[in-house]
N, CA, C and O atoms as a Maestro MAE file, in Angstrom:
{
 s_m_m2io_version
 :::
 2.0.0
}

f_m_ct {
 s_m_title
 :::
 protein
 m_atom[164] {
  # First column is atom index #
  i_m_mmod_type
  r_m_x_coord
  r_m_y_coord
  r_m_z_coord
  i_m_residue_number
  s_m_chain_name
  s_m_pdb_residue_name
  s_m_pdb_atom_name
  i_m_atomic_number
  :::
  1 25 101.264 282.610 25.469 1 A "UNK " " N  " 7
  2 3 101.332 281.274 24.899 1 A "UNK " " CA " 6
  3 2 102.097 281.336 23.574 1 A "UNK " " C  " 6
  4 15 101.662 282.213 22.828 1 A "UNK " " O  " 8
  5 25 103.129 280.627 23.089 2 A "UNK " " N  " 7
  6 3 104.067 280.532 22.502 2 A "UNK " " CA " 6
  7 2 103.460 279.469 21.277 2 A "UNK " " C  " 6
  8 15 103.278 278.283 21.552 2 A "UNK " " O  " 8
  9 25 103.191 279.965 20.021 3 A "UNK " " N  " 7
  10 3 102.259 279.574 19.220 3 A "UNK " " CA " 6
  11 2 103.596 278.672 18.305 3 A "UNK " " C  " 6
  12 15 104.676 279.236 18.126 3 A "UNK " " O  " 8
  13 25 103.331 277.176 17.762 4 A "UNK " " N  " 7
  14 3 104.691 276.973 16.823 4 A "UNK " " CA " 6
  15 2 103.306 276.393 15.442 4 A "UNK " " C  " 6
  16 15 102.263 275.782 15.675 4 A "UNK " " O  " 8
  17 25 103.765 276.806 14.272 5 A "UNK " " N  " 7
  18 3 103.697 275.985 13.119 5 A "UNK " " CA " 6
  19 2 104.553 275.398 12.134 5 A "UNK " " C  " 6
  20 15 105.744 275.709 12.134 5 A "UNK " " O  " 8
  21 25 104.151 274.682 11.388 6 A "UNK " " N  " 7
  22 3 104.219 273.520 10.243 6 A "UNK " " CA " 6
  23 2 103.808 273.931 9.310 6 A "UNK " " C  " 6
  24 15 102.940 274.799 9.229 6 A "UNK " " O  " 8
  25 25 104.386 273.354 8.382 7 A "UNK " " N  " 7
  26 3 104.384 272.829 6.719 7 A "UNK " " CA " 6
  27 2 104.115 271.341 6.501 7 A "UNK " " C  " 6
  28 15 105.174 270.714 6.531 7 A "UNK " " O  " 8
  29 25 103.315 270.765 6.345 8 A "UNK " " N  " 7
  30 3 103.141 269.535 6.005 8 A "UNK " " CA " 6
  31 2 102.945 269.190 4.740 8 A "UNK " " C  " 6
  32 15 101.833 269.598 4.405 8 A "UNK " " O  " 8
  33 25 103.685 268.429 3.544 9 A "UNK " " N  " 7
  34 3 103.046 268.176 2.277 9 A "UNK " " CA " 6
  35 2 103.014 266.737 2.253 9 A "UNK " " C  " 6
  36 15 103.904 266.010 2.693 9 A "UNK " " O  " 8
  37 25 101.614 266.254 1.550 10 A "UNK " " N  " 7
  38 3 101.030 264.895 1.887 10 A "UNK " " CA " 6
  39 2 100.884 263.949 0.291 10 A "UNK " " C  " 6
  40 15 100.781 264.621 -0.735 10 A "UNK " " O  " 8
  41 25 100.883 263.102 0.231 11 A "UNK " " N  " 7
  42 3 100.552 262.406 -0.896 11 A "UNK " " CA " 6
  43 2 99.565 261.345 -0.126 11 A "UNK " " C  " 6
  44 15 99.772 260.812 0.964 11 A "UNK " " O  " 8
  45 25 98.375 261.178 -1.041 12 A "UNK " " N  " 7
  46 3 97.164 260.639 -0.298 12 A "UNK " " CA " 6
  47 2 96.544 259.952 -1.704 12 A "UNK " " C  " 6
  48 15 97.072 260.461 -2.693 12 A "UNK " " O  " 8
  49 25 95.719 259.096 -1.974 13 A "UNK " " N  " 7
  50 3 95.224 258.564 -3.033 13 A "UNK " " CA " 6
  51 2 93.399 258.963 -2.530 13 A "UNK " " C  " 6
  52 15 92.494 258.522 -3.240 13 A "UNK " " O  " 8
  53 25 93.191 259.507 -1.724 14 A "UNK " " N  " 7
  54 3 91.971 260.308 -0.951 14 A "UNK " " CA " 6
  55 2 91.721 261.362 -0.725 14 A "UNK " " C  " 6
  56 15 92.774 261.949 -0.478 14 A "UNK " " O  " 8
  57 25 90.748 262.117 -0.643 15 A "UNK " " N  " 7
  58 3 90.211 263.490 -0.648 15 A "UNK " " CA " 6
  59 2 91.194 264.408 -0.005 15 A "UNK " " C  " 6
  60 15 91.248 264.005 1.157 15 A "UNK " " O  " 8
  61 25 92.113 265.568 -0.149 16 A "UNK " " N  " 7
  62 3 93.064 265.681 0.063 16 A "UNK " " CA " 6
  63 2 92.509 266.720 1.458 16 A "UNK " " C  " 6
  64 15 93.304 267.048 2.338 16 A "UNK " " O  " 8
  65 25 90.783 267.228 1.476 17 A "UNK " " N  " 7
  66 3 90.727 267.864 2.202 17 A "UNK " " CA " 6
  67 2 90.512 267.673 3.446 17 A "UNK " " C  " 6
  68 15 90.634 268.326 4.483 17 A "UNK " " O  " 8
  69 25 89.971 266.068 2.977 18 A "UNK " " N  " 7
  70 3 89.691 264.886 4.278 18 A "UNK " " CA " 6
  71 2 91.015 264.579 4.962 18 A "UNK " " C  " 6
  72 15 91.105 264.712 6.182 18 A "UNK " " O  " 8
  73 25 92.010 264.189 4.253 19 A "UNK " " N  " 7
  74 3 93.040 263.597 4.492 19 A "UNK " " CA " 6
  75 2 93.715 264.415 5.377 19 A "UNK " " C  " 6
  76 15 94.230 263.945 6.392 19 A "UNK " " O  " 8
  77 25 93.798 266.269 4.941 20 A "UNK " " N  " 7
  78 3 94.333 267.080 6.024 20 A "UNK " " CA " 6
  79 2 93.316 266.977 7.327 20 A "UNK " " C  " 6
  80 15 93.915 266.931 8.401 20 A "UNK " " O  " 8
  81 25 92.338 266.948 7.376 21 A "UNK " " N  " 7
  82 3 91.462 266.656 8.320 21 A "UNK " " CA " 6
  83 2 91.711 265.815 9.848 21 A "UNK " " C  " 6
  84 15 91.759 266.157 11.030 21 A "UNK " " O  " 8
  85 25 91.855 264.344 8.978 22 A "UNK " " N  " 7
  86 3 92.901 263.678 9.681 22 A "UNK " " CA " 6
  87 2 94.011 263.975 10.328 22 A "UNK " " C  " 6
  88 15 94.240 263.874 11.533 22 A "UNK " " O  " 8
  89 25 94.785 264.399 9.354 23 A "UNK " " N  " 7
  90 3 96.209 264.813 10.199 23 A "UNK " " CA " 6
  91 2 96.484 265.746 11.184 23 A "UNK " " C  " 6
  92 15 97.263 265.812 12.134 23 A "UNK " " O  " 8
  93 25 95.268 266.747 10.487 24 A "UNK " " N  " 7
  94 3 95.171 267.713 11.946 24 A "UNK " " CA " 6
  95 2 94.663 267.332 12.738 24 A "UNK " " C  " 6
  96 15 95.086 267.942 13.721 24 A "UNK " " O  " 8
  97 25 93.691 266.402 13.135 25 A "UNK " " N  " 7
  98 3 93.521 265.707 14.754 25 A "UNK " " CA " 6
  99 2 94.194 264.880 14.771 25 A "UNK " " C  " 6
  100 15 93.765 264.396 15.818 25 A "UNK " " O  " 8
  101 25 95.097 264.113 14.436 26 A "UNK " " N  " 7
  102 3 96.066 263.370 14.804 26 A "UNK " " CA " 6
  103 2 97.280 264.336 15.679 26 A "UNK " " C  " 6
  104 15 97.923 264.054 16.691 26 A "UNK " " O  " 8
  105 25 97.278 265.352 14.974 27 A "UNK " " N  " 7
  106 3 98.619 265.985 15.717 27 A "UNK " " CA " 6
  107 2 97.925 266.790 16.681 27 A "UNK " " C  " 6
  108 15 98.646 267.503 17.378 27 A "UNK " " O  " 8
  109 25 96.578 266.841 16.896 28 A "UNK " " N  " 7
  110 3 96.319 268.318 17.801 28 A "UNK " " CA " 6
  111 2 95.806 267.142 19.120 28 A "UNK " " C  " 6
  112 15 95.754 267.350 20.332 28 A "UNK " " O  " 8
  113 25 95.513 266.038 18.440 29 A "UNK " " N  " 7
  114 3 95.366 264.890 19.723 29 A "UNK " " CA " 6
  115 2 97.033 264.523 21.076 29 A "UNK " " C  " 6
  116 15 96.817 264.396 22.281 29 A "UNK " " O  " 8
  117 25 97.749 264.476 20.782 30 A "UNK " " N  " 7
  118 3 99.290 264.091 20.498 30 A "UNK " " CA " 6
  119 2 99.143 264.250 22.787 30 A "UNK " " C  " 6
  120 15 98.771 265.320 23.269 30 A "UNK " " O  " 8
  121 25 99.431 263.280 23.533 31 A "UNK " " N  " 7
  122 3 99.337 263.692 24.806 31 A "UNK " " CA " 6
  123 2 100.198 262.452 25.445 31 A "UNK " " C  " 6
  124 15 100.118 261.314 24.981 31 A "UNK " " O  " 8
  125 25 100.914 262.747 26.403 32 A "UNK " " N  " 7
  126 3 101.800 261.505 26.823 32 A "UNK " " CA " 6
  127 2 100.677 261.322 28.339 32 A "UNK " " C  " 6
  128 15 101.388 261.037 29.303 32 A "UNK " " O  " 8
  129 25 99.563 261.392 28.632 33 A "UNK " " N  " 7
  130 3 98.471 260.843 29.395 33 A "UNK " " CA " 6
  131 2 97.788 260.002 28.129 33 A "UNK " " C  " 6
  132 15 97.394 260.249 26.989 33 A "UNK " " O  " 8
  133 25 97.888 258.867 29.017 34 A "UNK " " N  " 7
  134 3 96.198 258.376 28.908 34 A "UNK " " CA " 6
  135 2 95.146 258.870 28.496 34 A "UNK " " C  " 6
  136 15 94.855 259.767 29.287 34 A "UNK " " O  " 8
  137 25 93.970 258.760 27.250 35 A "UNK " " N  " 7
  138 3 93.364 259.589 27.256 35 A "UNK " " CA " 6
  139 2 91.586 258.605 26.689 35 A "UNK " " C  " 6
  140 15 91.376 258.419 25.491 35 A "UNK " " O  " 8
  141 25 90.689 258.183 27.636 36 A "UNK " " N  " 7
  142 3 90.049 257.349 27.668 36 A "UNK " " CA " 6
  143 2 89.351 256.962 26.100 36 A "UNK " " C  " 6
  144 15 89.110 257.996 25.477 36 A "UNK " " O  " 8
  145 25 89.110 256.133 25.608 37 A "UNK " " N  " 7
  146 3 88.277 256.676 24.057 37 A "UNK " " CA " 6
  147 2 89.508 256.096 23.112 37 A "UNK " " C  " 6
  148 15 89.502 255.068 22.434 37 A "UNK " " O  " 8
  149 25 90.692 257.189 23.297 38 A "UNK " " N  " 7
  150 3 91.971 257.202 22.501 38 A "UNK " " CA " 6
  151 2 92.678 256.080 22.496 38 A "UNK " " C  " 6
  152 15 93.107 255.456 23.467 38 A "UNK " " O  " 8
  153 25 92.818 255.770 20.992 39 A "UNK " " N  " 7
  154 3 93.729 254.011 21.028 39 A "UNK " " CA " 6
  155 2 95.222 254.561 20.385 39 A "UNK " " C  " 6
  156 15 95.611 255.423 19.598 39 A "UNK " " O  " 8
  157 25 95.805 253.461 21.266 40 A "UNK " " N  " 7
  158 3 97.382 254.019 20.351 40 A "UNK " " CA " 6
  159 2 97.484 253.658 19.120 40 A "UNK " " C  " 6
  160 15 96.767 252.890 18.478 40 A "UNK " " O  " 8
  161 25 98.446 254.266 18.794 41 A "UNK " " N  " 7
  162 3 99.410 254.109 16.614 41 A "UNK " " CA " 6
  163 2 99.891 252.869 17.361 41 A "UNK " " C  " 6
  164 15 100.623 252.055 16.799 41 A "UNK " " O  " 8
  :::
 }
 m_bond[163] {
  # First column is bond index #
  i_m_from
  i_m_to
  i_m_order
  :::
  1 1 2 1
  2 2 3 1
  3 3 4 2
  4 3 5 1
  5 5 6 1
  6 6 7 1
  7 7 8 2
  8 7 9 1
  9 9 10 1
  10 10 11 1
  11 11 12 2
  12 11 13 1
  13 13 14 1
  14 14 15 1
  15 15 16 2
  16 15 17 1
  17 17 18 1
  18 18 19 1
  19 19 20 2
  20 19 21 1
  21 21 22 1
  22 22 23 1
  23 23 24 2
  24 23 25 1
  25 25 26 1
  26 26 27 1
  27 27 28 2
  28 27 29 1
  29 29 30 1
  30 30 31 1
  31 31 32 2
  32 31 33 1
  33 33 34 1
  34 34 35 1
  35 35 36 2
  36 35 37 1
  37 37 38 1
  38 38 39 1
  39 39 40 2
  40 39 41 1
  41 41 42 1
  42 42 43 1
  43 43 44 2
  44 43 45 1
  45 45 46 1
  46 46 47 1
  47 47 48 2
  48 47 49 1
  49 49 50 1
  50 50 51 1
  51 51 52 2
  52 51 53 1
  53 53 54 1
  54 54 55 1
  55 55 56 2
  56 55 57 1
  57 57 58 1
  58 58 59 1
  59 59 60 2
  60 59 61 1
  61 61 62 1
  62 62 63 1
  63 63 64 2
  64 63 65 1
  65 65 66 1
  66 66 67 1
  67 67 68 2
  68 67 69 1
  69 69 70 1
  70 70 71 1
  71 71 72 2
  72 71 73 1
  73 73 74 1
  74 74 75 1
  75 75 76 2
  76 75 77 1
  77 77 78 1
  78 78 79 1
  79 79 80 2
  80 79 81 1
  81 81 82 1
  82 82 83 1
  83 83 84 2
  84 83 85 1
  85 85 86 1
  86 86 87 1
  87 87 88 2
  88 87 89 1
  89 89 90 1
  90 90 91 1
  91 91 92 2
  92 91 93 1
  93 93 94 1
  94 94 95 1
  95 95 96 2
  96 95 97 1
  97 97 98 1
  98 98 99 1
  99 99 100 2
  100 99 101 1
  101 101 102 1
  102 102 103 1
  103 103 104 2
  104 103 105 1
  105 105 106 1
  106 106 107 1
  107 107 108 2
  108 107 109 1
  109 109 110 1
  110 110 111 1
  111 111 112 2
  112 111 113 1
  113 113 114 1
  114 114 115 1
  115 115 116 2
  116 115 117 1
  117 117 118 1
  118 118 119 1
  119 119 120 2
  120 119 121 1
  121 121 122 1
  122 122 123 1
  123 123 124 2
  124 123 125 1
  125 125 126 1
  126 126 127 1
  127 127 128 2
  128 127 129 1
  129 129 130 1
  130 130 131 1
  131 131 132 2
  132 131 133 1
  133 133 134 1
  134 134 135 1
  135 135 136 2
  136 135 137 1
  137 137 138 1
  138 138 139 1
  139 139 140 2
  140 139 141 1
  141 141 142 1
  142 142 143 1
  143 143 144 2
  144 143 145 1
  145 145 146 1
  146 146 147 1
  147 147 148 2
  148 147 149 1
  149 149 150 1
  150 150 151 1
  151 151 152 2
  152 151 153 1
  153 153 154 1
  154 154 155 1
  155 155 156 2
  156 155 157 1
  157 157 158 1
  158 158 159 1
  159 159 160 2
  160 159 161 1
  161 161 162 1
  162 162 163 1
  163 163 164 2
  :::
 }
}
């Protein structure tokens, strides 16, 4: 399995540890199915 990473730098007016929090299930969510629960951006 062919592993890729990122650099992400964020400006947030919120907990910056929360905020990465977020972003990492936003991107580890990421699926071109349907996924029941899941609402689109």
């Amino acid at each position: 399995m062919e592993r890729i990473f990122g650099t992400y730098y964020i400006e947030t007016p919120y907990d910056p540890e929360k905020a990465a929090a977020v972003l990492a299930g936003e991107q580890s969510s990421g699926t071109f199915v349907a996924v029941p629960g899941k609402q689109k951006s």
